[in-house]
C-alpha positions as a printed NumPy array, in Angstrom:
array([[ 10.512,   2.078,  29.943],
       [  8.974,   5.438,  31.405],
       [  9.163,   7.37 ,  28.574],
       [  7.842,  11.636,  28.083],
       [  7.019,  12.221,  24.44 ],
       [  6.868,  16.005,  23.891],
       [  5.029,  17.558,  21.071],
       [  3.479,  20.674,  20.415],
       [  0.993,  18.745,  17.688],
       [ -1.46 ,  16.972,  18.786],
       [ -5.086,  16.178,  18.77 ],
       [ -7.255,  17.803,  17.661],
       [ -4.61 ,  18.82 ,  14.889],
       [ -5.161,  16.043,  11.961],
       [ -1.872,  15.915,  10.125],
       [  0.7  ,  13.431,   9.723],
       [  3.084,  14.283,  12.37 ],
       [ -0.327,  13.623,  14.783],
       [ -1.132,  10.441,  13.106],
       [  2.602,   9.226,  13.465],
       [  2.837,  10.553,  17.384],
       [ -0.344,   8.599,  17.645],
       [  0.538,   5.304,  16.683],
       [  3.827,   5.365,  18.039],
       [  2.576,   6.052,  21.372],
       [ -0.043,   2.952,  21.441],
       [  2.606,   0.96 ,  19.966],
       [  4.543,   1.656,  22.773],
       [  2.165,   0.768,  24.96 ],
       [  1.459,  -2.363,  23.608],
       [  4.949,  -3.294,  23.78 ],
       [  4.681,  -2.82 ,  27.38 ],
       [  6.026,   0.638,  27.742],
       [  5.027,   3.62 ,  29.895],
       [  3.973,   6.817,  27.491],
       [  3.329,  10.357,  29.065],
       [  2.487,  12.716,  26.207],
       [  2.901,  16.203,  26.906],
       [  1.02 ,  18.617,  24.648],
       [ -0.485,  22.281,  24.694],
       [ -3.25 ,  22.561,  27.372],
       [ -5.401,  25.348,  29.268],
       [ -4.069,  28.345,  27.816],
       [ -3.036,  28.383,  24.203],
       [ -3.028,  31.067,  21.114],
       [ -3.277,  30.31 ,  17.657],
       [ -0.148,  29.689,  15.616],
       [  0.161,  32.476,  12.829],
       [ -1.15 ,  31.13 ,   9.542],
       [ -2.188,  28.015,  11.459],
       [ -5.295,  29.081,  13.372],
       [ -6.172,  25.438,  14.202],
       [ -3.064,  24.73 ,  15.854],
       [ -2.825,  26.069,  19.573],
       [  0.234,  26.811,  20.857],
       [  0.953,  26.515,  24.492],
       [  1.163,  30.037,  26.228],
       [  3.29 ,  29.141,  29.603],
       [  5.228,  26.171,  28.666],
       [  7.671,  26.023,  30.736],
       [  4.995,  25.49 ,  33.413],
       [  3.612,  22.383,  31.672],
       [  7.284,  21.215,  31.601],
       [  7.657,  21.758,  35.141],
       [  4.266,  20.065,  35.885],
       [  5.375,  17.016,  33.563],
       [  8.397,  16.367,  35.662],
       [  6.793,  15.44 ,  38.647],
       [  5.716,  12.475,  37.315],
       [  9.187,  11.468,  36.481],
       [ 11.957,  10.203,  36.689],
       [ 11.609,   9.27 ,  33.546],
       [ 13.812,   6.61 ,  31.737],
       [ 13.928,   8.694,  28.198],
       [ 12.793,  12.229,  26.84 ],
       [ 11.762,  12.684,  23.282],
       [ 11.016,  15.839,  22.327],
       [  8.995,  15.953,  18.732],
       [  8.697,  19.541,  17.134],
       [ 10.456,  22.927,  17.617],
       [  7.234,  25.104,  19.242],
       [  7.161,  26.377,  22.185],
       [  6.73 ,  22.785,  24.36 ],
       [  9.533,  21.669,  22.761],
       [ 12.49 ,  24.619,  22.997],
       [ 11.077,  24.443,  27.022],
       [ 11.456,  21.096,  27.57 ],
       [ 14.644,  20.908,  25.604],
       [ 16.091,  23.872,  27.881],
       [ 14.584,  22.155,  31.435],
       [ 16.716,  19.046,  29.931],
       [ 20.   ,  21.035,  29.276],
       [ 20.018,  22.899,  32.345],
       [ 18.697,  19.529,  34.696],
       [ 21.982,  16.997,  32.634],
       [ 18.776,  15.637,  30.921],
       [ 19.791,  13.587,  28.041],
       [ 17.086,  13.564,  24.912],
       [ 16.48 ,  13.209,  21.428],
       [ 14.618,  14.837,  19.143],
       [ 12.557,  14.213,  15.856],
       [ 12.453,  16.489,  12.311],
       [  9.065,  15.774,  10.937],
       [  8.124,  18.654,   9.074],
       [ 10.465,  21.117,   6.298],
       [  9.557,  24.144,   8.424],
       [ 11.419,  26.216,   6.907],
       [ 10.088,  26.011,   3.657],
       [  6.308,  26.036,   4.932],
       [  7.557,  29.704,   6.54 ],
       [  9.333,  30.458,   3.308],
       [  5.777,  30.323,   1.521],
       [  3.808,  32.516,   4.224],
       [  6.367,  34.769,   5.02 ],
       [  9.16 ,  36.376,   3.661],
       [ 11.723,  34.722,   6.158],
       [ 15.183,  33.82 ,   4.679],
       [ 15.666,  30.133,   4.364],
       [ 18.953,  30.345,   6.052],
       [ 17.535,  31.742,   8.971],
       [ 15.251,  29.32 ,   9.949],
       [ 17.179,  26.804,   8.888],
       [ 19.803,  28.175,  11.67 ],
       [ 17.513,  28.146,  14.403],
       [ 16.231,  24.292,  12.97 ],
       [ 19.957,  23.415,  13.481],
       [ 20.466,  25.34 ,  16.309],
       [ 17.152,  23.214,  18.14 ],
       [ 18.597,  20.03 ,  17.08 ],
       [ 22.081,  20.175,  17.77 ],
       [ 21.277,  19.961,  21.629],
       [ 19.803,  16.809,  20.825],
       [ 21.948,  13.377,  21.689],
       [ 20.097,  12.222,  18.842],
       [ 17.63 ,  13.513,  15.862],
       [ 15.312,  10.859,  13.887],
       [ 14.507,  11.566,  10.645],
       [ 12.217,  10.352,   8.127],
       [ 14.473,   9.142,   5.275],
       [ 17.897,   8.408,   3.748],
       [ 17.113,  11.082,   1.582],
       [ 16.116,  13.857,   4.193],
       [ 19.002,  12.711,   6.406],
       [ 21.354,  13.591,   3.917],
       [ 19.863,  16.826,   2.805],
       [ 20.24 ,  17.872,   6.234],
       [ 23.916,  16.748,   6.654],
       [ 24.578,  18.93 ,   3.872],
       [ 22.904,  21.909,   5.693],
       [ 25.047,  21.146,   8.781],
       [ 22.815,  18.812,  11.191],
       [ 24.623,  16.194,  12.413],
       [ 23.572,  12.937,  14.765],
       [ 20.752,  12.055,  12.2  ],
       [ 19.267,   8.629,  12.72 ],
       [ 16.973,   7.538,  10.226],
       [ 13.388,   6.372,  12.087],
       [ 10.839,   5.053,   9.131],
       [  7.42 ,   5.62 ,   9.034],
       [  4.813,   2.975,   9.476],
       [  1.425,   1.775,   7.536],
       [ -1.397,   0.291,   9.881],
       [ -2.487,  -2.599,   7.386],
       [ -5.255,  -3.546,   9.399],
       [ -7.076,  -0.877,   8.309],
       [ -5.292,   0.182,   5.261],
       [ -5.391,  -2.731,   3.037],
       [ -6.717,  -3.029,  -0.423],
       [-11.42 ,  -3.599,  -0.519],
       [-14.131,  -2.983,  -2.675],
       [-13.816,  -0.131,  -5.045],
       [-16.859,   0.951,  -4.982],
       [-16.972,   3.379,  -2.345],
       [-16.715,   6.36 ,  -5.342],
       [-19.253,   6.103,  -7.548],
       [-17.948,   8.716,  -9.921],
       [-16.276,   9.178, -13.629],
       [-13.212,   6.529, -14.104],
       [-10.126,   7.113, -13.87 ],
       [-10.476,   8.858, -10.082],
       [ -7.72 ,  10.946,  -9.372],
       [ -7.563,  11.561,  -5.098],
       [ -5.605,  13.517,  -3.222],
       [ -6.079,  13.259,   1.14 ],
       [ -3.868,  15.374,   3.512],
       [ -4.148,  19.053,   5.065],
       [ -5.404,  21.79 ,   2.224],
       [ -2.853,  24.23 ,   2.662],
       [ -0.235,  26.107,   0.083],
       [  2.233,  24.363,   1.326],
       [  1.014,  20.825,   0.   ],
       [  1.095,  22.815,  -3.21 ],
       [ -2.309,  21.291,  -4.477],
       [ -3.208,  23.397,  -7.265],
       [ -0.667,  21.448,  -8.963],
       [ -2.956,  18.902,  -9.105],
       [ -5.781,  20.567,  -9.578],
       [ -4.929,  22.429, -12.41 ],
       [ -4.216,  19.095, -14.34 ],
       [ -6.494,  18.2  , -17.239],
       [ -7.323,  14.549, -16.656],
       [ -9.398,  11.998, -17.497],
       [-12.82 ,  11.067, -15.037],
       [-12.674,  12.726, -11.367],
       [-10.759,  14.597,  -9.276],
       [-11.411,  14.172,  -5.463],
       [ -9.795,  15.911,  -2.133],
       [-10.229,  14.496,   1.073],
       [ -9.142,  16.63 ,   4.257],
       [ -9.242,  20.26 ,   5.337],
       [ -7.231,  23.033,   5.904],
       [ -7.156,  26.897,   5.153],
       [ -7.259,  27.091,   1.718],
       [ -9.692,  24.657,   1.515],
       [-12.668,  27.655,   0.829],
       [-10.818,  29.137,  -1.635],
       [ -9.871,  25.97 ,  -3.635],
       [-13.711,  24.824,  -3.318],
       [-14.736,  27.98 ,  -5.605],
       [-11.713,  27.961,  -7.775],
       [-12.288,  24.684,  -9.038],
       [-16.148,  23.397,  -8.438],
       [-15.605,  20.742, -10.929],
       [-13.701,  19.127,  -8.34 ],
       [-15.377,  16.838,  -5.509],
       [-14.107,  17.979,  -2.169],
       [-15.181,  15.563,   0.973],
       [-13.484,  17.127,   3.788],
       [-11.717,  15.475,   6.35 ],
       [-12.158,  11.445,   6.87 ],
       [-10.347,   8.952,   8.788],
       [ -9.817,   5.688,   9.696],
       [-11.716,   3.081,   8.024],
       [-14.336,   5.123,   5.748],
       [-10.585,   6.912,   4.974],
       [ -9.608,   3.941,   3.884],
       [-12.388,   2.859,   2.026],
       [-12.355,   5.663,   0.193],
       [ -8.564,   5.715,  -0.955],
       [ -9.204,   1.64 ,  -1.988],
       [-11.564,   3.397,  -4.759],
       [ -9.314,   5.403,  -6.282],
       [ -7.463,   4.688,  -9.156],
       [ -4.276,   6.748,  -8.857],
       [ -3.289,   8.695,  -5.413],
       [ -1.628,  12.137,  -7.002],
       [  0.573,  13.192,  -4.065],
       [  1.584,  16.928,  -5.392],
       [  3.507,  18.218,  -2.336],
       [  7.793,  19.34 ,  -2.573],
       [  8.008,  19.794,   0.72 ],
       [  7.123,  16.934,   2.783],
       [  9.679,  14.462,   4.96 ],
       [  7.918,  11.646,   3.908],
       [  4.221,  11.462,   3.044],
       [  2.65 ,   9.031,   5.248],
       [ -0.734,   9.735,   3.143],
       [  1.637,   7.53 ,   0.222],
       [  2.553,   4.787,   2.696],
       [ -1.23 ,   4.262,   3.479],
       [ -2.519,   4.8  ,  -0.44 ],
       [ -0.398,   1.673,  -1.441],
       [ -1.477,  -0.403,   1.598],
       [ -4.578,  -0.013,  -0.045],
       [ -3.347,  -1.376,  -3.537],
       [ -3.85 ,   2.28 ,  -4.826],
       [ -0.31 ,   3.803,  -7.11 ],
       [  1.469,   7.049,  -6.329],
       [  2.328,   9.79 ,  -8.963],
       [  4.259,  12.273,  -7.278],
       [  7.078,  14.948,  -8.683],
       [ 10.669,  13.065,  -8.074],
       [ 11.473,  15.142,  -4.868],
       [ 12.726,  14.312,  -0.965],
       [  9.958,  12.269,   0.58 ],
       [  8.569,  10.639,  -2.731],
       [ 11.42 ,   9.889,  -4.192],
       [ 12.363,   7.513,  -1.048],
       [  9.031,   5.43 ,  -1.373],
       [  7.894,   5.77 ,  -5.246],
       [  9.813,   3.611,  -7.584],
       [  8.66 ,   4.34 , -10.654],
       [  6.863,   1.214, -12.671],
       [  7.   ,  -0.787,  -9.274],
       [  4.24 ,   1.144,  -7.174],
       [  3.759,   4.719,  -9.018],
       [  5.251,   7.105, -11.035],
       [  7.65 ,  10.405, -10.278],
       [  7.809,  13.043, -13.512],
       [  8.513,  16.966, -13.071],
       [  5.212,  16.371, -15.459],
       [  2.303,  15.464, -12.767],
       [  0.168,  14.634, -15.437],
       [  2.534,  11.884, -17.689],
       [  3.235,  10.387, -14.009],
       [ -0.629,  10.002, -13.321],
       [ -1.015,   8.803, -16.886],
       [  2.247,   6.174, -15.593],
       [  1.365,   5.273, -13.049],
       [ -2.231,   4.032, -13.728],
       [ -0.894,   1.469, -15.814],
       [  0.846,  -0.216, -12.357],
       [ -0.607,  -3.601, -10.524],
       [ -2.431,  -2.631,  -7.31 ],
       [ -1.196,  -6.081,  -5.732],
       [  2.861,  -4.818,  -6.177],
       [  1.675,  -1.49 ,  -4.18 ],
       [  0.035,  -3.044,  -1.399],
       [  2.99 ,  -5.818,  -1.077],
       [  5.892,  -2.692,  -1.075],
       [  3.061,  -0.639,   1.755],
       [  3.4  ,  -4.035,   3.629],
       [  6.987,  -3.982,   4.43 ],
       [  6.394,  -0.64 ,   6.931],
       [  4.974,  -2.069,   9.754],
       [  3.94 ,   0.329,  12.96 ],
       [  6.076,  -2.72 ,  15.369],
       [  8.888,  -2.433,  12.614],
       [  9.114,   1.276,  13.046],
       [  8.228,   1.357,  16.485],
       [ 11.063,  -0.353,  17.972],
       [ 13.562,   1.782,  15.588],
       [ 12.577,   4.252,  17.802],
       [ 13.109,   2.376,  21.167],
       [ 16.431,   1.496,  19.58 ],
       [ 17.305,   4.968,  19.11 ],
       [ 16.235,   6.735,  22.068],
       [ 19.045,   8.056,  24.654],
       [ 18.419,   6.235,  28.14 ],
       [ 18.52 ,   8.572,  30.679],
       [ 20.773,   7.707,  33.603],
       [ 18.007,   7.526,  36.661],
       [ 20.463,   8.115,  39.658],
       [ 22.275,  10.844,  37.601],
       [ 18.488,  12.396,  36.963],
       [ 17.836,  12.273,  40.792],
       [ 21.267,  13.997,  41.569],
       [ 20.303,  16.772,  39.279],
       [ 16.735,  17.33 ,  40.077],
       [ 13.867,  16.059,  42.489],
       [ 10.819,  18.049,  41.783],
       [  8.686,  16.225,  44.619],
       [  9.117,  13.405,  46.5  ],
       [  7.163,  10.479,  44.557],
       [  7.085,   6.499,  44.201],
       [  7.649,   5.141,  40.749],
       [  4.406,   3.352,  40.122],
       [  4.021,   0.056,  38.752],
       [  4.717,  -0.555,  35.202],
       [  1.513,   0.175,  32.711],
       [  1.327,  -0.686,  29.703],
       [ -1.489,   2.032,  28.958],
       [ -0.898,   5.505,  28.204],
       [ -0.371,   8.635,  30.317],
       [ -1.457,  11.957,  28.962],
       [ -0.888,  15.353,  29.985],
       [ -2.554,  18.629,  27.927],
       [ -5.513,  17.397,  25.3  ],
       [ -6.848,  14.049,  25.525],
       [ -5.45 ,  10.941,  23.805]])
């Protein structure tokens, strides 16, 4: 397939949403697939309380620009900025069947920055989505949260764990007080943090990634080792030495950051909310308590080996072709009816990826 993936995160952004875009898109590829990623490019401003994140400032003439390298055989359109409401209008008003994907709980991230009603954006969330042929969501749990809120063609599209590099090694990559406590993922208020910082626990506490408040949590709490951002394998290393992954946020879909702690034999302790509570089972491979610190305490006492076996069951092929399953084919004679940008030759299939905006 000839497939445009539209997303207005992408690299350089390091987030989950990213990560999963990613690895979805070379999984594609090595499945054979074509993947054209279109992402913010040339001009771009800073999204309001997200300064690293660049928004595109004339999408509609990346979308334009995309489509000549069409037809394409599916659209996918990822996240609700500015790429995506363009492309999703160029599709409505060209007969363009696509789906769509809800990653994050915007909403409540606005909710926390700004005092937007909940019901508003939550309007314009179902407004976006209900152009969609399809949405993918992350979980049973998230799907059905949003049914209640009025969605409706939710697919459930589970995340993946790459266990080639996230797999269970030496623990000695921390060389600090036992029991280590970690935490990795974007150091913002909306991961809600402090609410494992503020625990009084045993050994160390460590943070790995970056993010806005990361300045201001640095001189709140010195005490605690912050590493900045890591990925990859010294990521990886450095989860396999801790002792208990403390995974604080209410607000997430999912939490791949949990997904790739257990690959690496590490437990979860999390509060029993949407996202957690779909991948935690408390005993088996962590702990969930509205008390952070009894489910650290919990969950320290559970086998590394039953964590990385659970992790193992999410492959990146597994999820991968959940979401070739569930995209919406578009009809290629129907596409050339409706529009023909510029005359052009399909080229031969490829299994390597296209890219339009940043660089893969």
């Amino acid at each position: 397939m000839n497939i445009l993936l539209v997303t207005d995160a992408w690299a350089p952004q390091v987030n989950g949403v990213v990560r999963t875009l990613e690895r979805t898109r070379d999984a594609l590829a090595e499945l054979g697939h074509r993947v054209t990623v279109l992402s913010p490019a040339g001009r771009t401003l800073p999204c309001p309380g997200y300064p690293e994140i660049r928004l595109a400032l004339r999408p509609r003439k990346l979308i334009r620009e995309a489509m000549t390298g069409g037809p394409f055989d599916a659209i996918h359109i990822a996240t609700e900025g500015p790429l995506g409401l363009a492309a999703s209008r160029w599709c409505r008003r060209h007969g363009l069947p696509f789906t769509t994907s809800y990653h994050t709980r915007f909403p409540e991230y606005l909710r926390m920055r700004a005092p937007v009603p909940l019901g508003l954006s939550y309007a314009y969330m179902r407004w976006f989505h209900s152009r969609a042929s399809r949405t993918f969501v992350r979980t049973p749990t998230q799907k059905s949260l949003l049914t209640e809120r009025g969605f409706r063609n939710l697919h459930v599209w589970p995340g993946g764990v790459d266990t080639q590099v996230f797999r269970p090694r030496e623990r000695d990559r921390l060389r600090l007080p036992r029991p280590i406590s970690l935490y990795a993922g974007r150091v913002a208020v909306e991961k809600n943090i402090e609410a494992f910082l503020k625990l009084d626990l045993p050994g160390a506490k460590v943070v790995i990634g970056d993010g806005p408040a990361l300045a201001a949590l640095r001189e709140r709490y010195p005490g605690v080792h912050f590493l900045g951002y890591r990925h990859g394998e010294e990521l990886a290393g450095l989860m396999s030495s801790a002792d208990v992954f403390v995974f604080p946020s209410r607000t997430d879909t999912l939490g791949l950051v949990i997904l790739e702690s257990m690959a690496c034999g590490v437990p979860v302790a999390a509060f029993p909310v949407p996202g957690p509570a779909d991948l935690v089972t408390d005993g088996g491979n962590g702990a969930l308590d509205e008390d952070l610190r009894e489910a650290v305490f919990r969950a320290l006492s559970v086998d590394g080996d039953s964590c990385a076996e659970f992790a193992g069951r999410f492959s990146w092929d597994a999820s991968t072709r959940r979401f070739l399953g569930l995209l919406k084919p578009v009809d290629e004679a129907a596409s050339e009816r409706r529009y023909n940008p510029a005359p052009c030759h399909s080229p031969p299939p490829d299994p390597k990826p296209a890219s339009i905006g940043l660089p893969n």
